[in-house]
Backbone as ProteinMPNN parsed JSONL, in Angstrom:
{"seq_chain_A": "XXXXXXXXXXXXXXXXXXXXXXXXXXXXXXXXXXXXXXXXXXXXXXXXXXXXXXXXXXXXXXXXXXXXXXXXXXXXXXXXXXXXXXXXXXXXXXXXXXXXXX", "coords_chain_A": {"N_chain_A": [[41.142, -67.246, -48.478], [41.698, -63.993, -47.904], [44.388, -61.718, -47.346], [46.299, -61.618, -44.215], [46.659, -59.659, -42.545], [48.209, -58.145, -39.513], [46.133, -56.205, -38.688], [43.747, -57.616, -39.355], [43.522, -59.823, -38.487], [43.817, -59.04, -35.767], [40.707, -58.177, -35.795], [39.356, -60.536, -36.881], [39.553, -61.885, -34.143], [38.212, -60.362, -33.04], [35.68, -59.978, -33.57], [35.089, -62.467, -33.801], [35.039, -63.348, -30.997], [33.254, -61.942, -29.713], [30.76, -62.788, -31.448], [31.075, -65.543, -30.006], [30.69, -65.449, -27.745], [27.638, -64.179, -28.343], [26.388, -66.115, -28.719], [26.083, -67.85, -27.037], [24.905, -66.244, -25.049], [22.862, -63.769, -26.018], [22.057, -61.028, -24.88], [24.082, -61.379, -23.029], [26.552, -60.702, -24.977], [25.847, -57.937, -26.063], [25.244, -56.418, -23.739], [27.706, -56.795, -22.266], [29.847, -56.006, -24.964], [28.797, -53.711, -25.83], [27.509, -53.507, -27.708], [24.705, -52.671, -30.314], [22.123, -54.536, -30.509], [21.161, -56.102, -32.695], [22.934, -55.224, -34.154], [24.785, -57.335, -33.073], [22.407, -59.791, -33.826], [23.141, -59.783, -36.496], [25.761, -60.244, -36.61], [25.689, -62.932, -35.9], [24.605, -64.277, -37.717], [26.036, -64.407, -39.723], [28.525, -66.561, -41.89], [31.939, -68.02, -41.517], [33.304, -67.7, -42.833], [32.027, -65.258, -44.021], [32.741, -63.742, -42.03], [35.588, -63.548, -42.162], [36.263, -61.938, -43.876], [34.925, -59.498, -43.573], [36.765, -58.929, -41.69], [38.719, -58.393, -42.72], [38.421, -56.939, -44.675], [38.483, -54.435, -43.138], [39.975, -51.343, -42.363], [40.621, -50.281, -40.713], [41.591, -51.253, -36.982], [38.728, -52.845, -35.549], [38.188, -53.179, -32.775], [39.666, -51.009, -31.948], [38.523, -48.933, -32.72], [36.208, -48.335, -31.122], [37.617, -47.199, -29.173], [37.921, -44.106, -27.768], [40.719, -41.925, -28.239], [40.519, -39.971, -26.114], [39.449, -41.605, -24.182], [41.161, -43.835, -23.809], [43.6, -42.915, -22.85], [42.673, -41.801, -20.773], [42.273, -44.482, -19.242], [44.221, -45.219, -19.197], [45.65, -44.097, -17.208], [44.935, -44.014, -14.646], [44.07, -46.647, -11.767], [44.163, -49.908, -12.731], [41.963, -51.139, -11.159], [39.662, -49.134, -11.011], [40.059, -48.287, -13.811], [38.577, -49.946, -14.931], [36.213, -49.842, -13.862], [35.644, -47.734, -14.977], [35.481, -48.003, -18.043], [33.806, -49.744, -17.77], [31.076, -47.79, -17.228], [31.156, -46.225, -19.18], [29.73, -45.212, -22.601], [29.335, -47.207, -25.086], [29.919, -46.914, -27.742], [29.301, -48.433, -31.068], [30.323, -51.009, -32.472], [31.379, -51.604, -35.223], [29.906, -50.254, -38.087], [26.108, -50.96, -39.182], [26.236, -50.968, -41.798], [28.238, -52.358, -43.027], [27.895, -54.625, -42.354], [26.741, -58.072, -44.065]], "CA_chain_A": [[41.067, -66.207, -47.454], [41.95, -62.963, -48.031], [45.711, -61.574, -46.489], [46.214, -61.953, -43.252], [47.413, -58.401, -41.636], [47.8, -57.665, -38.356], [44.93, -55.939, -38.321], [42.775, -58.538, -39.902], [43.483, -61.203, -37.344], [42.699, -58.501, -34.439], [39.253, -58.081, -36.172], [39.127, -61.716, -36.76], [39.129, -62.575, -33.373], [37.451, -59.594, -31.675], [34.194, -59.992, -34.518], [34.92, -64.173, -33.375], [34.812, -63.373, -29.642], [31.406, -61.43, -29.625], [29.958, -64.095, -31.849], [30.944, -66.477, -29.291], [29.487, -64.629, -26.755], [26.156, -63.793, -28.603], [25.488, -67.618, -29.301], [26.333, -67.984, -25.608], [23.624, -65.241, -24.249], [22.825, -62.541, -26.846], [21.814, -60.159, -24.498], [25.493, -60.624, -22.285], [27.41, -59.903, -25.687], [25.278, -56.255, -25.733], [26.121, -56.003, -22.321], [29.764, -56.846, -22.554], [30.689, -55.13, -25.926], [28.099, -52.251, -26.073], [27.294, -53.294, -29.301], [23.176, -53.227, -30.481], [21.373, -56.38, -30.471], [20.654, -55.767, -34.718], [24.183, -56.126, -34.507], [25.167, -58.851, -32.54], [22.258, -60.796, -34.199], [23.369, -59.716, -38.105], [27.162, -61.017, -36.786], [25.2, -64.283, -35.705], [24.066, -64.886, -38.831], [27.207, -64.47, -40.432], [29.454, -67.346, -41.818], [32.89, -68.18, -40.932], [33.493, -66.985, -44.289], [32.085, -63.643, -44.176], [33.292, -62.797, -41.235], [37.056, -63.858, -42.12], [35.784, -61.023, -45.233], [34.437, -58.567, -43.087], [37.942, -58.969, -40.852], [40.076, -58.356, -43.545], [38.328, -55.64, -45.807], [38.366, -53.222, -42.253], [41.482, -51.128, -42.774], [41.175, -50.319, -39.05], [41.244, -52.281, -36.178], [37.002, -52.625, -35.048], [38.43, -52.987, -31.647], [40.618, -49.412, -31.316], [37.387, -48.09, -33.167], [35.121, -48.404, -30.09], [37.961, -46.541, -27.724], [38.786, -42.801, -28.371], [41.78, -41.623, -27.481], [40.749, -38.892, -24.54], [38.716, -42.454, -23.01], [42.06, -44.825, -23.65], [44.544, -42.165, -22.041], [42.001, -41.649, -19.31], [41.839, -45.59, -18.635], [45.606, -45.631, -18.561], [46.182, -42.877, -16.514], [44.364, -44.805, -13.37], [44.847, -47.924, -11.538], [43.361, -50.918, -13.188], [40.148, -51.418, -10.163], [38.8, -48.244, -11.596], [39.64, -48.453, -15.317], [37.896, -51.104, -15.15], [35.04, -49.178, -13.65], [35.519, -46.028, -16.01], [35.115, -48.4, -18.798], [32.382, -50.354, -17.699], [30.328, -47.449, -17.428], [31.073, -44.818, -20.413], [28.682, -45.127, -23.184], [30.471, -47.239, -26.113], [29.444, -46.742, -29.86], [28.51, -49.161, -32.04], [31.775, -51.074, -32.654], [30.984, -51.211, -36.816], [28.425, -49.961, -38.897], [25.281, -51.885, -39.647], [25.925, -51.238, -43.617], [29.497, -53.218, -43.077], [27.959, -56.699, -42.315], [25.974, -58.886, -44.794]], "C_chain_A": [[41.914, -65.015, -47.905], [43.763, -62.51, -46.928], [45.337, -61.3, -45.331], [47.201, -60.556, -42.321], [47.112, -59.115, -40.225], [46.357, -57.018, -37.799], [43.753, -56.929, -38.494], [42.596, -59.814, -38.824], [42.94, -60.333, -36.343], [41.077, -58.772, -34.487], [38.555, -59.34, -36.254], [38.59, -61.723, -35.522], [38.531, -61.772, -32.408], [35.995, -60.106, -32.36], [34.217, -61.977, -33.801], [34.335, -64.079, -31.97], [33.401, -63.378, -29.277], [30.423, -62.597, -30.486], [29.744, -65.268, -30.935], [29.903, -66.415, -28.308], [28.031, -64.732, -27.094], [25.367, -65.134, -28.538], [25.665, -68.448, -28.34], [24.724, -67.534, -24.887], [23.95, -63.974, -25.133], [22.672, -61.205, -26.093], [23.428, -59.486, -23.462], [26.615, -59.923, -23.269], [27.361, -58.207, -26.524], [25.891, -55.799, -24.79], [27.853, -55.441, -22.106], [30.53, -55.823, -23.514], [30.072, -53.841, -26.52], [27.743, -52.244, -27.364], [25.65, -53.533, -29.49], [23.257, -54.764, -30.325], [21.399, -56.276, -32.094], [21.674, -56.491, -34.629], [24.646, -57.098, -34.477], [24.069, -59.996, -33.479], [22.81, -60.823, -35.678], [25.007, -60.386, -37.777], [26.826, -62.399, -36.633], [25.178, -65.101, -36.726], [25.434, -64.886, -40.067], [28.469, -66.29, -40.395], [30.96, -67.062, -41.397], [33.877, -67.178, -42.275], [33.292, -65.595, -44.53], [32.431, -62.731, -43.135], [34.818, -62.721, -41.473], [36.944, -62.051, -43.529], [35.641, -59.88, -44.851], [35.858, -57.817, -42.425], [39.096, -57.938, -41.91], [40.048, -57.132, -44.599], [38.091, -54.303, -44.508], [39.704, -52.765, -42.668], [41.742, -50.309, -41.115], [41.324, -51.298, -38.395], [39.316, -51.382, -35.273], [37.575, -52.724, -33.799], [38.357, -51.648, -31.338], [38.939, -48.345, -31.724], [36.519, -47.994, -31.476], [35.747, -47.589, -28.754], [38.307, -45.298, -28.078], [39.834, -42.678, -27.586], [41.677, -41.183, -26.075], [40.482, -39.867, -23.34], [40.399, -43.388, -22.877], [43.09, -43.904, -22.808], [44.086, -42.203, -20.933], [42.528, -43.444, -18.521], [43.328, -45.937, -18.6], [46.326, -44.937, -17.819], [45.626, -42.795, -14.932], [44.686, -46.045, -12.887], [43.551, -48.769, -12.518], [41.882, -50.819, -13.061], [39.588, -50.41, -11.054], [39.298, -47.856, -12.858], [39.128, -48.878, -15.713], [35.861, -50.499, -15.043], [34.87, -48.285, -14.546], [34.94, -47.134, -17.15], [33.546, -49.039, -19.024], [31.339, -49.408, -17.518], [30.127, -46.047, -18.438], [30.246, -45.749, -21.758], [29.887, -45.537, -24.296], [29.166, -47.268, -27.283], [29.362, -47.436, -30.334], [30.179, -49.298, -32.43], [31.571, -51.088, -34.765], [29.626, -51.467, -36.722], [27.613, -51.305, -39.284], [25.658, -52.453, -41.568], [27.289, -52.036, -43.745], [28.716, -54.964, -42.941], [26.926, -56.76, -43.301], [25.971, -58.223, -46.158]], "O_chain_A": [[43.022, -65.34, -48.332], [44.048, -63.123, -45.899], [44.232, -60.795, -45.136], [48.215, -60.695, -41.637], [46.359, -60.017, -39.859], [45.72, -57.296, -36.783], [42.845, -56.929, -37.663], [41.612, -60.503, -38.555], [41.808, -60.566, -35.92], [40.373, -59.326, -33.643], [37.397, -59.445, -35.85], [37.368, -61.608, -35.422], [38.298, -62.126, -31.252], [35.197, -60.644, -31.593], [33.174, -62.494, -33.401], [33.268, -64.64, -31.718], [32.648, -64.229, -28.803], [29.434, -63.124, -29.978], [28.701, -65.922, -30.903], [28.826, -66.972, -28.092], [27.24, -65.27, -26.318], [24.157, -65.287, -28.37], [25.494, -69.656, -28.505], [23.809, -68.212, -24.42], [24.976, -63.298, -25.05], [23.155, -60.221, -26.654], [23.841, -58.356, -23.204], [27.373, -59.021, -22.913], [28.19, -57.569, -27.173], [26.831, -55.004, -24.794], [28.615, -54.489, -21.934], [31.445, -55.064, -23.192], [30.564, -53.109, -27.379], [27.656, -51.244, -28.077], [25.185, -54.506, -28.897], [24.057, -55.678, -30.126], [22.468, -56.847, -32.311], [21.783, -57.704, -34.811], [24.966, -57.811, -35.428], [24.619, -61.017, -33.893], [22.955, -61.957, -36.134], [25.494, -61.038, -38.7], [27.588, -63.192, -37.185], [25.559, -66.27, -36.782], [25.442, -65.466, -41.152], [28.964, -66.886, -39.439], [31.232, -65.946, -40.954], [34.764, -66.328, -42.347], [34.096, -64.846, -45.085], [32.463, -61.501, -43.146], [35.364, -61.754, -40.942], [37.921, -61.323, -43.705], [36.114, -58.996, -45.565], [36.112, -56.616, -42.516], [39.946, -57.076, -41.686], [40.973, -56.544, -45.159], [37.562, -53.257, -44.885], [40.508, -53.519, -43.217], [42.79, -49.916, -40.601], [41.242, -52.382, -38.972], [38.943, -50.303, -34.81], [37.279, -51.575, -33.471], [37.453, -51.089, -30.718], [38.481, -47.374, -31.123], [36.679, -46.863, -31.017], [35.129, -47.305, -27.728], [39.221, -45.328, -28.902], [39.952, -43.174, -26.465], [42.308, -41.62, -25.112], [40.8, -39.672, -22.167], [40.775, -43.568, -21.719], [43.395, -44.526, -21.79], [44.784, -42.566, -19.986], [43.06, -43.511, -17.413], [43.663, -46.943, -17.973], [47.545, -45.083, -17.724], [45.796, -41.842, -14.171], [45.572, -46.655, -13.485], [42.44, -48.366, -12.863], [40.976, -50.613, -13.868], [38.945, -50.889, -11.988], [38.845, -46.74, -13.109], [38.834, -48.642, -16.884], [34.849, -50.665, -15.724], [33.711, -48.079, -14.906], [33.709, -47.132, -17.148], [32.643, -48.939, -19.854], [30.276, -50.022, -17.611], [29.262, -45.172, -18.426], [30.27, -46.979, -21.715], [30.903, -44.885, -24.537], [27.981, -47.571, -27.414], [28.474, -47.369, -29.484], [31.012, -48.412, -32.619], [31.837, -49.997, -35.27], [28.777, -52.109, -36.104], [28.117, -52.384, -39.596], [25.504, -53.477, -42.234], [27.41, -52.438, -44.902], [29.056, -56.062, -43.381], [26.219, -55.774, -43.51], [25.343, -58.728, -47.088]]}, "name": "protein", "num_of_chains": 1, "seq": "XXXXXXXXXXXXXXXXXXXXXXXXXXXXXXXXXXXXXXXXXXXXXXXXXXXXXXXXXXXXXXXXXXXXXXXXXXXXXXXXXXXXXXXXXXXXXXXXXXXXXX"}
């Protein structure tokens, strides 16, 4: 396995989560993480192995990627109930690129 940053474990277990999810109900881990379906199924198909690969050669965190700043200030600059709401309905981006997996 490849070193084990901080960042690499975030990515680990956010790219783990949504997998869980997808192989749960593919359509709730769209829902949930705003990410295509392409996507979610090309992380499906991914081993344990290439995702620990995928985790570790990001030099961001794929999480922070999906929040911009002006939306994360906003969502901390309210109470919870409706950060919760702001979030759940702003338009998220494609947490990584298609040409990153496989």
């Amino acid at each position: 396995m490849a070193v084990d940053t901080e960042v690499a474990r975030v990515n680990r277990l956010y790219l783990n989560l949504v997998r869980d999810y997808a192989a749960q109900d593919p359509a709730l881990a769209v829902a949930k993480f705003g990410i295509p379906q392409s996507q979610v199924e090309a992380l499906c198909d991914l081993s344990a192995d290439a995702i620990d690969r995928l985790a570790a050669g990001c030099d961001r965190c794929l999480l922070a990627l999906s929040i911009s700043v002006s939306d994360l200030r906003s969502l901390l600059s309210v109470p919870p109930a409706v950060a919760s709401l702001m979030a759940a309905t702003r338009d998220a981006p494609a947490h990584f690129p298609r040409s990153r997996i496989g």
